[in-house]
PLY file of the C-alpha trace (Angstrom):
ply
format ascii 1.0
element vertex 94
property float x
property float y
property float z
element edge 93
property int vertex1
property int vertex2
end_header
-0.71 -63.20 17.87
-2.93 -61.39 20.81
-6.56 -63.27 21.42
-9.68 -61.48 22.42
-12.59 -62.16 23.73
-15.81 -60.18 24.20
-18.44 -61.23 26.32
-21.61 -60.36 25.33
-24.61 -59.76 27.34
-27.77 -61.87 25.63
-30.25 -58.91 27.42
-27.95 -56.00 25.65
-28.73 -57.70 22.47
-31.83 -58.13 22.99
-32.73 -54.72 24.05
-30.23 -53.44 21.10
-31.58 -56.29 18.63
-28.44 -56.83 17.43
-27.52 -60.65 16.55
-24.28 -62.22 17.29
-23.65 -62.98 13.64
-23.86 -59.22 12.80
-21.02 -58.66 16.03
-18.72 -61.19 14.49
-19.00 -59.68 10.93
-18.15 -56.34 12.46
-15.40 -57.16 14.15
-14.10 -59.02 10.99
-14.72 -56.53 8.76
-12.66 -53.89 11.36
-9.51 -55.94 11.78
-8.43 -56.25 8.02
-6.53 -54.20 5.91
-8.83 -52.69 3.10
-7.72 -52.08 -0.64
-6.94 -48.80 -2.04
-6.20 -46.50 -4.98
-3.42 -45.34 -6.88
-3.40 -41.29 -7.52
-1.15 -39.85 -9.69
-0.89 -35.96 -8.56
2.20 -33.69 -9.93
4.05 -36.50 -11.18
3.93 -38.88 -8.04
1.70 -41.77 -7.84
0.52 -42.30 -4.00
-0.97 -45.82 -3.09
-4.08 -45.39 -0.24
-5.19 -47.81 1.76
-6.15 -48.56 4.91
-4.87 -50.47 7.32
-7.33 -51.79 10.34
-5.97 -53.86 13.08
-7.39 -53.63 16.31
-4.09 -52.70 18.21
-5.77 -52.16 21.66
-8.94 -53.10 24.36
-9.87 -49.71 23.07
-9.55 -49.84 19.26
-11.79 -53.57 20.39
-14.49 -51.92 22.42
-15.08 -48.83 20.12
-16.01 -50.95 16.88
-19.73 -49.87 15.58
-22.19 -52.52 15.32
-24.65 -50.32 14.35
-26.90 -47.59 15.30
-30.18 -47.39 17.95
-33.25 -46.12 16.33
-32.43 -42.44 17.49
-28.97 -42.68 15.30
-26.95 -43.33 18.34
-24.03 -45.69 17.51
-23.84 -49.14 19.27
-20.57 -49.87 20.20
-18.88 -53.26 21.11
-18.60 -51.63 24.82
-22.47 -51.43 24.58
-23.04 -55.17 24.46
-20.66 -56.52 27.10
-17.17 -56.25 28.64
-13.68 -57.01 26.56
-10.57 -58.28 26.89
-7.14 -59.45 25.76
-6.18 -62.98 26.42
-3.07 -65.07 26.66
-0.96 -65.02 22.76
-2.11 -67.89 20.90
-1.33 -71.39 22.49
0.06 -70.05 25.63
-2.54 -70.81 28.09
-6.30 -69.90 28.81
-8.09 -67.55 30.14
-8.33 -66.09 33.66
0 1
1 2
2 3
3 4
4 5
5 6
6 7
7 8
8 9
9 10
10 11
11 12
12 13
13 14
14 15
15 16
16 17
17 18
18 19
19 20
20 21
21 22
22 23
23 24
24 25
25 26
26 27
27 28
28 29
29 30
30 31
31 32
32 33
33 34
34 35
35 36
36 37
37 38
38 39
39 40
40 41
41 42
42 43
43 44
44 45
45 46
46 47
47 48
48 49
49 50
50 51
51 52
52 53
53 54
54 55
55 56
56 57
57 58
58 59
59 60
60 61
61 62
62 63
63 64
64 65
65 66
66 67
67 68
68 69
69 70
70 71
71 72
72 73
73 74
74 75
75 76
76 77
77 78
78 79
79 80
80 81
81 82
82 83
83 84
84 85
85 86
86 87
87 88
88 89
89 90
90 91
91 92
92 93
């Protein structure tokens, strides 16, 4: 299992007034699958879900915490630099 870590900059969430609770929650909510729907169409049931793991820095750093008072989404990138850390339990950060 990878580990991230985002460092967020207390002045961008200030200016953005954007908690860190609401940060967490968005991240949590984008790394999970999400339940779907069976639909039966010409005799064939399909199952739809979605499925959504944060795979990459990118996928990480492109999660929407929300929008600036124009509409403009905020983006994890917005609030602070990313990155991927050691797999679980082998070693610490650099």
């Amino acid at each position: 299992m990878r580990e991230y870590q985002i460092d967020l900059d207390p002045n961008r969430l200030f200016a953005y007034n954007i908690k860190v609770g609401k940060v967490i929650d968005a991240v949590k909510a984008s790394n999970k699958d999400v339940g779907g729907r069976l639909i039966e169409q010409a005799d064939a049931e399909y199952l739809i879900r979605g499925r959504g793991y944060v795979k990459s820095k990118e996928d990480l750093e492109n999660i929407v915490i929300g929008a600036d008072m124009r509409g403009t989404p905020i983006y994890i990138k917005n609030l602070g630099p990313s990155r991927w850390g050691a797999p679980s339990g082998e070693g610490s950060w650099i």
